[in-house]
N, C-alpha and C positions, 0 to 999 in steps of 0.2 A: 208593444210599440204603438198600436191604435191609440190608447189611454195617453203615453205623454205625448204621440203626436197629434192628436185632439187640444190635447191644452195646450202646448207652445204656439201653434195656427188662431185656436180662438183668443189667444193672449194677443198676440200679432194683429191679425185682419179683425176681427172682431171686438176689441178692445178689452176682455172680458178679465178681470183679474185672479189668479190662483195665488190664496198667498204661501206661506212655507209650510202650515199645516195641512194645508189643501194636494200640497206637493209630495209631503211625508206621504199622506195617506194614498197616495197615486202607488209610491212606489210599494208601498203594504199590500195592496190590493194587488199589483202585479208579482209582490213576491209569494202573500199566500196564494193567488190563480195555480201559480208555478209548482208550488209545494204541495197543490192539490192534482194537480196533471201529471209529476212527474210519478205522485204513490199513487195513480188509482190505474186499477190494472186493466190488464189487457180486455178488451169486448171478446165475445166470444166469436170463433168465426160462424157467420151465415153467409150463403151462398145460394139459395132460391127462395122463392118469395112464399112457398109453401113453408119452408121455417121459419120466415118473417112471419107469415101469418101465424103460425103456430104459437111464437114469442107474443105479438098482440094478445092473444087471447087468451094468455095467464089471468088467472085471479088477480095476482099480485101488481103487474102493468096496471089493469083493467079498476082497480082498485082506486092507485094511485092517477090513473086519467081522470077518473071522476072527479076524483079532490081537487085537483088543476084546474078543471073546467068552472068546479063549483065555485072556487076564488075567482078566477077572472071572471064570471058571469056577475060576481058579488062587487068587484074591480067596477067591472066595466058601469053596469047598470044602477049602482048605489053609491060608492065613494068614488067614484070618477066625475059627475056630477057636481057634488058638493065638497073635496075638499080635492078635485087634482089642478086647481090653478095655484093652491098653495103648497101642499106637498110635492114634492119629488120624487115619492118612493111608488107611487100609485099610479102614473103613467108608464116607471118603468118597468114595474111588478106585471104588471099590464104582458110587456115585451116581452119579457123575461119568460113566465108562464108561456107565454104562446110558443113562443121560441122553443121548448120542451117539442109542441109537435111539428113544427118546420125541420128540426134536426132530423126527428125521427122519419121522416118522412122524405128526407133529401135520402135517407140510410135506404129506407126500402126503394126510394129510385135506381140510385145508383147502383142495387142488386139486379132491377129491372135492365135497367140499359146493358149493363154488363150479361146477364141473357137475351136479352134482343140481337145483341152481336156476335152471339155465341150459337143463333137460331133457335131460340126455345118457343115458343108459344105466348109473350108475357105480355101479349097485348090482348090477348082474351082473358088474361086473369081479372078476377075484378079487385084484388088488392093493386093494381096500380093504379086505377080510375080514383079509386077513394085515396090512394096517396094523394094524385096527382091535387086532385078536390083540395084534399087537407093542407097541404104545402102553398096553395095558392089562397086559401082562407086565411091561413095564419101570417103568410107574408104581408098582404093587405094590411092585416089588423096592424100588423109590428110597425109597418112603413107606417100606419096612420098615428100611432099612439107617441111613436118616437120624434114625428116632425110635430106634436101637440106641445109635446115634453120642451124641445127645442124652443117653439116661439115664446114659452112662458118663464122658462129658467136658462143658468148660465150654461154653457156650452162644455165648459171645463170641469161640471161637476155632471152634467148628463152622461157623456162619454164611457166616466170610468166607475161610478154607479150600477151604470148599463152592463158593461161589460163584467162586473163584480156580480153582478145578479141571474145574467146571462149564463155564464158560467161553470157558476152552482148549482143552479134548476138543468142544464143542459150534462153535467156529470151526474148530478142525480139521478136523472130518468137513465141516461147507457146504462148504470150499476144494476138500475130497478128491470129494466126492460131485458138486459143481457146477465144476469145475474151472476155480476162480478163480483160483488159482495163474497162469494162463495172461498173462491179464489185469495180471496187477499189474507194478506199475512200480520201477525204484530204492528212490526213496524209501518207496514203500510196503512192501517187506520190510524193509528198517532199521528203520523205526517200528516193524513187528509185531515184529520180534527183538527192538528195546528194550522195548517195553510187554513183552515176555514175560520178557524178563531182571526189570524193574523188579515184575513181579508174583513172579518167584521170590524178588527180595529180602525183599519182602511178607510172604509165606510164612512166610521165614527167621526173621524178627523177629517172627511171631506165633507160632512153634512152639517155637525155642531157647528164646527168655527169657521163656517164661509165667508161670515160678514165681517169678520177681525180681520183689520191692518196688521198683520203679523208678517214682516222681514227679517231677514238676517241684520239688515239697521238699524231697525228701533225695537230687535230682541230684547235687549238690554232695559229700553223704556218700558214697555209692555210688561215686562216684569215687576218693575220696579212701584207699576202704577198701583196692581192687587196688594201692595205692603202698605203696610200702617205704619207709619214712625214708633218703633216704642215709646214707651212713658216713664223716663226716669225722674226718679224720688231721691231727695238727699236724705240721706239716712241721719242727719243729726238735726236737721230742723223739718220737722213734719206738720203741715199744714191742715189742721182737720180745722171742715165747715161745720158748724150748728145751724142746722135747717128745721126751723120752726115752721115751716111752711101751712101748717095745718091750723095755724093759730093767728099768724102776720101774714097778709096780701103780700104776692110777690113781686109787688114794685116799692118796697118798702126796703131801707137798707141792710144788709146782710150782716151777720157780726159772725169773725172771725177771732180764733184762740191759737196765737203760736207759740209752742214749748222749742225750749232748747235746752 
């Protein structure tokens, strides 16, 4: 609902145009989001922040933090610089990535809060300081990358980009960090593989053909424009050139030979 009501407002107040393939791929992106949310399984349940920490500190998380850190550092500090005023995908890559530990880290709050009310001790732990740290670093970052994103591109492709990217890096990491993977079944990884293919089609069709006049109006033209007229030849009189060209200048007259 964010993704179409982002773009019918920036269509509206902002003037910003989404044309029919920009629209398709809104609704691709929200149906693979959907087809990936609905087959990815259940988190495992945790309940103190001694098993949050515990989860942190797998190989496997710890692993994949690194790799996230190392792109956005590579994001942020080398192609954010010199190609995020023309790409799109590198301010939200940006987000997206970060957004990995803003999740993670609202997860181990909300374990906190939920023992603070319960009376446990969790404001001595030092896994909620370093949450609270982490959450407030990553939200900074996101706030500042995505109002970058905004003043430089359309509003109707930031959105649902965002939320396509968002998403995916944010399912990733529950599966990695709560090792849901384990759990899931057949059908549940074809579902996530298509919902993921069917949001990169998404993607596709919002970022290609942004700048095409493409309506349901001038479908028809727009079509009509990529065709060549064929080349019909009458089959009883055939018109072959002799091009001496190699021998006569070609501003000299051309001689032609027609059989019938």
């Amino acid at each position: 609902f964010s993704v179409l009501c982002s773009a019918i407002l920036s269509s509206y107040l902002l003037g910003e145009r989404l044309n029919l393939l920009g629209k398709l791929g809104c609704m691709l992106s929200l149906v693979g989001s959907t087809v990936m949310v609905i087959h990815a399984p259940e988190d495992e349940e945790v309940t103190t922040l001694d098993e949050m920490s515990s989860k942190l500190k797998e190989p496997g998380f710890l692993a994949y933090a690194a790799i996230l850190l190392a792109v956005c550092f590579l994001l942020i500090f080398y192609l954010a610089p010199r190609y995020g005023q023309s790409n799109i995908l590198i301010y939200l890559t940006i987000c997206s990535v970060i957004g990995a530990f803003s999740v993670s880290s609202v997860k181990g709050l909300g374990i906190a809060i939920k023992g603070f009310f319960a009376g446990r001790p969790v404001l001595q732990h030092p896994l909620t300081w370093i949450l609270v740290i982490t959450l407030v670093a990553s939200i900074t970052t996101q706030i500042n990358y995505l109002n970058k994103s905004l003043d430089v591109f359309n509003t109707s492709l930031v959105f649902p980009i965002y939320y396509v990217l968002f998403t995916t890096i944010v399912i990733t990491t529950s599966i990695i960090l709560f090792r849901e993977w384990v759990t899931m079944t057949v059908v549940d990884i074809i579902g996530t593989v298509c919902g993921f293919l069917t949001i990169i089609l998404g993607v596709f069709l919002l970022h290609a053909f942004k700048d095409m006049d493409v309506s349901l109006g001038n479908l028809p033209q727009v079509l009509q424009s990529g065709q060549q007229a064929p080349v019909t030849r009458d089959d009883k009189n055939i018109l072959i050139e002799v091009d001496n060209s190699s021998i006569a200048p070609e501003d000299k007259p051309q001689v032609f030979m027609i059989y019938t």
